[in-house]
FITOR-459358 format. One line per field, with one value per residue (C-alpha): x negated, y, z; residue number from 1. Coordinates in pm, whole numbers, padded with zeros to 5 digits. Layout:
<drennus>
x: (X  ...)
y: (Y  ...)
z: (Z  ...)
n: (NUM  ...)
</drennus>
This chain:
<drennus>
x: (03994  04122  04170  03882  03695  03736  03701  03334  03300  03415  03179  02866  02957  02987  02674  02482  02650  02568  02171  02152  02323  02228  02144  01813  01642  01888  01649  01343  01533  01665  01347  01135  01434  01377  01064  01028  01273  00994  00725  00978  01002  00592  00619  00849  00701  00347  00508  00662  00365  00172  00440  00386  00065  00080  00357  00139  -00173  -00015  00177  -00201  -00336  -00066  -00058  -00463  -00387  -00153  -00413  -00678  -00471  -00425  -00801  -01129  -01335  -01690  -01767  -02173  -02308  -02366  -02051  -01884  -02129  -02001  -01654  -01719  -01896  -01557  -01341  -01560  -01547  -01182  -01098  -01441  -01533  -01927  -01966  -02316  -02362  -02281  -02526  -02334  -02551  -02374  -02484  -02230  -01905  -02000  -02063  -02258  -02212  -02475  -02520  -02231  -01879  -01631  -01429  -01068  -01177  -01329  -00996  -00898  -01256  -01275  -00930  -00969  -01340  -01188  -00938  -01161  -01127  -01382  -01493  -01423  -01588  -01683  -01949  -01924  -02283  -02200  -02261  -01921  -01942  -01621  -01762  -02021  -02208  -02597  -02556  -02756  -02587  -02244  -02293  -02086  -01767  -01702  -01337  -01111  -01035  -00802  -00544  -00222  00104  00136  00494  00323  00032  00021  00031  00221  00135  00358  00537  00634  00771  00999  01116  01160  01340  01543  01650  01713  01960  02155  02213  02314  02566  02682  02693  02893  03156  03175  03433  03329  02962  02801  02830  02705  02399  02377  02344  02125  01887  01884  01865  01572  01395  01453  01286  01010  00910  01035  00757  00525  00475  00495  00768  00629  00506  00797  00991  00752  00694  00357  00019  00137  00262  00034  00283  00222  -00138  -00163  -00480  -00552  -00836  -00869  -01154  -01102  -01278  -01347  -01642  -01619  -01596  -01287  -01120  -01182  -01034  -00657  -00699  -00766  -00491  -00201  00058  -00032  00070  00488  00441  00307  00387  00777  00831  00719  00929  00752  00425  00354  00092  00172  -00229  -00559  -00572  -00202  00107  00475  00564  00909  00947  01225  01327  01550  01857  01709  01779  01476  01244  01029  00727  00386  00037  -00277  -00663  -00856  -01189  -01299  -01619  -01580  -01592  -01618  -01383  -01033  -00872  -00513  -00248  00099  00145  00303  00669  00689  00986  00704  00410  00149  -00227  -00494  -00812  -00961  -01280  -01436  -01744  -01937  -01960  -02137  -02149  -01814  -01657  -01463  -01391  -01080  -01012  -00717  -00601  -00280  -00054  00236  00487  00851  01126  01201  00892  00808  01192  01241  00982  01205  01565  01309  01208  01531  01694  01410  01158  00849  00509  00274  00496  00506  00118  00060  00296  00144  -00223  -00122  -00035  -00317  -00543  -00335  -00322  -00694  -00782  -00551  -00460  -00100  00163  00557  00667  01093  01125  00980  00623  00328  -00008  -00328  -00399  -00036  -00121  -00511  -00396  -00127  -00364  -00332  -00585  -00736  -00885  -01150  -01480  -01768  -01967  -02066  -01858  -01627  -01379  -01003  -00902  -00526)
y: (-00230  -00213  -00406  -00293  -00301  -00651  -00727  -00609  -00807  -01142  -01082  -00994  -01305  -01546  -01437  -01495  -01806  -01918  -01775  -02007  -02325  -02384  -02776  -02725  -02393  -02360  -02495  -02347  -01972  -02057  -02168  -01871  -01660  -01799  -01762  -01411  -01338  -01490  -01278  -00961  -01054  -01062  -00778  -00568  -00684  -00566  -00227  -00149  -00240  -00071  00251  00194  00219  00513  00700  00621  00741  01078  01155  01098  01351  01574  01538  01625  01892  02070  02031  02171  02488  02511  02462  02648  02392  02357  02143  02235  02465  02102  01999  02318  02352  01999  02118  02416  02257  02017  02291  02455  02173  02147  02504  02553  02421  02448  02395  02341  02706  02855  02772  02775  02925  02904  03061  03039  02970  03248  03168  03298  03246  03282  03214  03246  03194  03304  03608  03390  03129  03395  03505  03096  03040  03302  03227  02863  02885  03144  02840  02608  02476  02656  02926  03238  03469  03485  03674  03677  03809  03573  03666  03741  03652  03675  03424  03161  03303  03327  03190  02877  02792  02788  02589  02290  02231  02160  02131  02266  02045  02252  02051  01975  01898  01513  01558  01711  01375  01144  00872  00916  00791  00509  00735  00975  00697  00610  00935  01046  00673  00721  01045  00936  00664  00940  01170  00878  00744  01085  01151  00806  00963  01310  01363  01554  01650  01717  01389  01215  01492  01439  01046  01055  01273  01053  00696  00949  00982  00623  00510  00717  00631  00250  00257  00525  00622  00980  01028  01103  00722  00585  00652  00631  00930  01139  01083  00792  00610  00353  00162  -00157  -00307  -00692  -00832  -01201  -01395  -01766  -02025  -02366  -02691  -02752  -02608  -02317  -02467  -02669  -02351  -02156  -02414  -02450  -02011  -01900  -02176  -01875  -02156  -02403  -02139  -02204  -02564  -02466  -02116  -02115  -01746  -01816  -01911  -01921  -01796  -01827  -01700  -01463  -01484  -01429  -01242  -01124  -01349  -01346  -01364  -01414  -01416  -01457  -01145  -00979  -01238  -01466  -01217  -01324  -01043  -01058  -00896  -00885  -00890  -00858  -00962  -00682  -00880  -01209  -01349  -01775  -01896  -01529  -01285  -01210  -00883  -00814  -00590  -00556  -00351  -00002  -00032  -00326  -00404  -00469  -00250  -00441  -00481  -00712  -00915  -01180  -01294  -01623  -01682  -01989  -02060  -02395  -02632  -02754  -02421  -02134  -01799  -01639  -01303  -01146  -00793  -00731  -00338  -00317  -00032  -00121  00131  00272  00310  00155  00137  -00045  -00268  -00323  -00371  -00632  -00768  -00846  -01022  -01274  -01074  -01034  -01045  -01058  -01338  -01508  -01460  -01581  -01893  -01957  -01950  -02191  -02485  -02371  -02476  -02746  -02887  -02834  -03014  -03280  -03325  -03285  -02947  -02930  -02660  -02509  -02862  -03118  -03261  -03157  -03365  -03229  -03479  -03335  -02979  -03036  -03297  -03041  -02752  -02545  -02439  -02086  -02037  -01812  -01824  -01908  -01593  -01545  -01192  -00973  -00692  -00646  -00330  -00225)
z: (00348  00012  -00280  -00456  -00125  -00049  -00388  -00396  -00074  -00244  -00551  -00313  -00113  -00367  -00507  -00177  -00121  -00501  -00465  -00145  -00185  -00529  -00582  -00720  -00595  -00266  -00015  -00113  -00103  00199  00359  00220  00367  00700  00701  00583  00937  01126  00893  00953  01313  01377  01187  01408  01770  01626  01563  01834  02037  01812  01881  02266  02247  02047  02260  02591  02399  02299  02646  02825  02576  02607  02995  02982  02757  03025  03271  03101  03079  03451  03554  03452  03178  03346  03002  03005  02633  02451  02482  02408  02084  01968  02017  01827  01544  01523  01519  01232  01024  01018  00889  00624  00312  00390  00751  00690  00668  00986  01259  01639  01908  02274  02633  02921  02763  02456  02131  01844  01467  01222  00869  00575  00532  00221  00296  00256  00535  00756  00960  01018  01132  01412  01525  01526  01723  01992  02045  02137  02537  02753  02515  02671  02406  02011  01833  01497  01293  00954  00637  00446  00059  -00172  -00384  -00334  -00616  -00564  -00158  -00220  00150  -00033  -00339  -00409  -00445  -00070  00014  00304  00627  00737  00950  00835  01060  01099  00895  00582  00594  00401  00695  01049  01359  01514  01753  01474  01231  01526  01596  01240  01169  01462  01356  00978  01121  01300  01020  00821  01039  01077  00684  00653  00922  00774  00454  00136  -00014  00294  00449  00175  00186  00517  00491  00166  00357  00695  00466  00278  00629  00711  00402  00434  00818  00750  00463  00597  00226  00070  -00075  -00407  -00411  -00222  -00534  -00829  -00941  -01047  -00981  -00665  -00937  -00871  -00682  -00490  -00440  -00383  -00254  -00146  -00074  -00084  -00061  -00305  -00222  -00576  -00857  -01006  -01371  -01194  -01035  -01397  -01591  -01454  -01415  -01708  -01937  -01856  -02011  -01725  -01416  -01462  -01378  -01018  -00972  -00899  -00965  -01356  -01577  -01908  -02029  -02424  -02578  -02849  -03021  -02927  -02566  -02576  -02409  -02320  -01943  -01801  -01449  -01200  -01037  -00845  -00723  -00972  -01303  -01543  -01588  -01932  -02049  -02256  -02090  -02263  -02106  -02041  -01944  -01963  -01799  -01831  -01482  -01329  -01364  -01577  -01597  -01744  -01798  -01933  -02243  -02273  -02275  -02057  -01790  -01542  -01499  -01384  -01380  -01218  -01228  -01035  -00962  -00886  -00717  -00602  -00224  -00327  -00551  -00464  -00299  -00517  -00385  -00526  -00508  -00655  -00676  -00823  -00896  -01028  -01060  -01000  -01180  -00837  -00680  -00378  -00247  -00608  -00418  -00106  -00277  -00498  -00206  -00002  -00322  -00321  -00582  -00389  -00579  -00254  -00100  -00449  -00461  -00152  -00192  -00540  -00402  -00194  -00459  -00651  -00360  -00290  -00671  -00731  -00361  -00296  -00684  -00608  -00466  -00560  -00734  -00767  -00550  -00784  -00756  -00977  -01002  -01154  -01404  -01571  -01605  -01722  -01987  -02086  -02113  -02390  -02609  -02533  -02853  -02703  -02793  -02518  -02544  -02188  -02178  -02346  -02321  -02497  -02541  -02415)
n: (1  2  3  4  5  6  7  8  9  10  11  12  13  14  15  16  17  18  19  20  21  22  23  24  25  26  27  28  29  30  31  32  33  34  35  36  37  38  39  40  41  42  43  44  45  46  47  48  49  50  51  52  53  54  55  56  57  58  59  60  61  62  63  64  65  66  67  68  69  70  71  72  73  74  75  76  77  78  79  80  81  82  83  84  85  86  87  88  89  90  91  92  93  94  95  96  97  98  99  100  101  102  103  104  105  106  107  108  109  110  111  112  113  114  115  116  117  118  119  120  121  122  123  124  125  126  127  128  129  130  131  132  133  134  135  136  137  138  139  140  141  142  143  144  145  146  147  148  149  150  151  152  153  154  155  156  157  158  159  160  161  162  163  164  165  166  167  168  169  170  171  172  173  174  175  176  177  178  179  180  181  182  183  184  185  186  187  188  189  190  191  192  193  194  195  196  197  198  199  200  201  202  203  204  205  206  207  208  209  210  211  212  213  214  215  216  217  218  219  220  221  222  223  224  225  226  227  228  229  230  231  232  233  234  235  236  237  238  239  240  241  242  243  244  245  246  247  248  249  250  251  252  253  254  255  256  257  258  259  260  261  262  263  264  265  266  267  268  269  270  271  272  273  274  275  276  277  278  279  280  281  282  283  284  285  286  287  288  289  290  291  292  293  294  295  296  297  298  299  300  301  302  303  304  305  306  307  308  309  310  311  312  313  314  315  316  317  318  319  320  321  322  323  324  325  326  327  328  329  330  331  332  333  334  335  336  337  338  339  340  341  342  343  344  345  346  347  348  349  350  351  352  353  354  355  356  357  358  359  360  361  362  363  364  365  366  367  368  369  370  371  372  373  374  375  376  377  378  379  380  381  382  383  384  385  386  387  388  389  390  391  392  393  394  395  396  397  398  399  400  401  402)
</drennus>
């Protein structure tokens, strides 16, 4: 290795070391680490069984596949009509319009189909198993102009290849993973530009079975921009009027959410977050309320410009008198997409993990009066007498614009 090299080593080392045995914060990380193996490791056993299953399901199909082709189908005209109907469906925008007629393995189509879809139809209906025959009296229109049967926008079913979905199948993610980590490994042993193609492509393919993502929202860009979604749900033994006072006092949430730093509010419905992220860096940014129902519902979102691009709202509803349902949904957009998301997550930056974990002392401070938060202990009777003034007036609703 050389100098350089195992200087790089040192620095990424020491940085570890200093993330996980510092005094203060050390054994929390260390603990959430561990248990995020265990998470990962639930994690992977549910895949691969999941991939079993998956494998075993698709060889059995496959398997009855190749026998079908070796022995006459003695499927009776129902079944072969709902076969055909299927098939019709997948390659038509108005399947509606064609009636199926079937007699001893033929079939007859009536009705009205667009000129474009007429060649995919007939070819994919003389493909269906046991139909030995295809008769086509339809009604061929260029456009759908005056064919009351046609109107609508309707939309094509056609079937894709499971590669160009946006979701794969178990078995697939496995293979294409698999293969990923091969070109990779190959790229890092091959000299010049095309190794590094060759393992920029494979990590690519990696990433994209690893997350089973497309890749236009693995990193972030167009209309998947929408990033990560967050959703929790959580019951509180406490009233509503309880719950809605330590939510919606924004200033109280650092003292038991560990992730926060610092919220201040800047003036009426607009505040200053700063966060820990990635390896502990502090992350800043503003946030403005979007909605605001007392003691039912609060919507936010950061402003234009903002480091983090995030949005949410949660909603509070009474169970009974002294029960609270919470339920949260969170998005937020990191700069790299949703592989931003996983780099985040590996250096200890993990908003569902930090939701879930805050949740927890929430329920915890509002129940027992007491949780401990970045290792020290926090009692209720603290944060309420240190709640901040809203300033909001108590109309019963009211909307901020962004």
């Amino acid at each position: 290795m050389t100098v350089q090299g195992r200087l790089i080593t040192g620095v990424v080392v020491g940085a570890g070391a200093m993330y996980l045995l510092d005094p203060d914060r050390g054994p929390r990380r260390r603990s959430l680490l561990r248990d995020r193996g265990v998470h990962v490791g639930h994690k992977l056993g549910d895949g691969l069984a999941a991939t079993a299953r998956d494998a075993r399901n698709r060889t059995a199909g496959a398997a009855a596949e190749l026998r079908s082709r070796f022995r006459k189908d003695q499927a009776d005209d129902e079944v072969l009509h709902e076969r055909v109907r299927s098939a019709i469906g997948r390659v038509v925008s108005h399947p509606g319009a064609i009636s199926v007629i079937v007699s001893q393995a033929r079939v007859t189509l009536v009705g009205h189909v667009l000129a474009h879809e007429l060649d995919a139809l007939i070819e994919r209906v003389g493909r269906v198993r046991g139909i030995e025959e295809v008769h086509n009296e339809l009604e061929i229109h260029r456009t759908a102009d005056g064919v009351p049967d046609l109107q609508g926008e309707g939309r094509s079913r056609e079937e894709r290849p499971e590669l160009l979905q946006e979701n794969w199948a178990p078995a697939t993610r496995l293979l294409v993973g698999s293969i990923g980590s091969i070109m990779a490994v190959t790229g890092v042993r091959t000299p010049g530009i095309p190794g590094k193609a060759l393992s920029l492509l494979g990590l690519s393919l990696l990433a994209r079975a690893a997350s089973n993502l497309p890749p236009s929202r693995l990193i972030g860009l167009g209309a998947a921009r929408r990033g990560i979604e967050v959703e929790k749900t959580i019951t509180v033994a406490a009233p509503v009027d309880q719950v809605w006072e330590l939510w919606s006092n924004f200033e109280n949430f650092p003292r038991f959410m560990s992730h926060l730093r610092e919220v201040r509010k800047i003036d009426e419905g607009r505040s200053h977050w700063v966060a820990d992220g990635p390896a502990g860096v502090p992350v800043e940014w503003d946030a403005i309320v979007t909605d605001w129902v007392p003691s039912k519902f609060i919507g936010w979102t950061s402003v234009e410009g903002s480091a983090i691009n995030t949005a949410g709202q949660a909603r509070f509803q009474p169970i009974s008198a002294n029960e609270t349902q919470i339920d949260v949904h969170m998005s937020y957009r990191p700069p790299a997409g949703a592989a931003g998301h996983a780099v985040a997550s590996l250096l200890g930056a993990d908003p569902k993990h930090a939701m879930d974990d805050d949740l927890v002392r929430l329920k915890s401070l509002i129940e027992e009066g007491k949780t401990r938060a970045n290792g020290e202990p926090v009692h209720l009777e603290e944060v309420t007498s240190q709640a901040p003034s809203t300033g909001r007036k108590s109309s019963s609703s009211r909307k901020r614009g962004a």
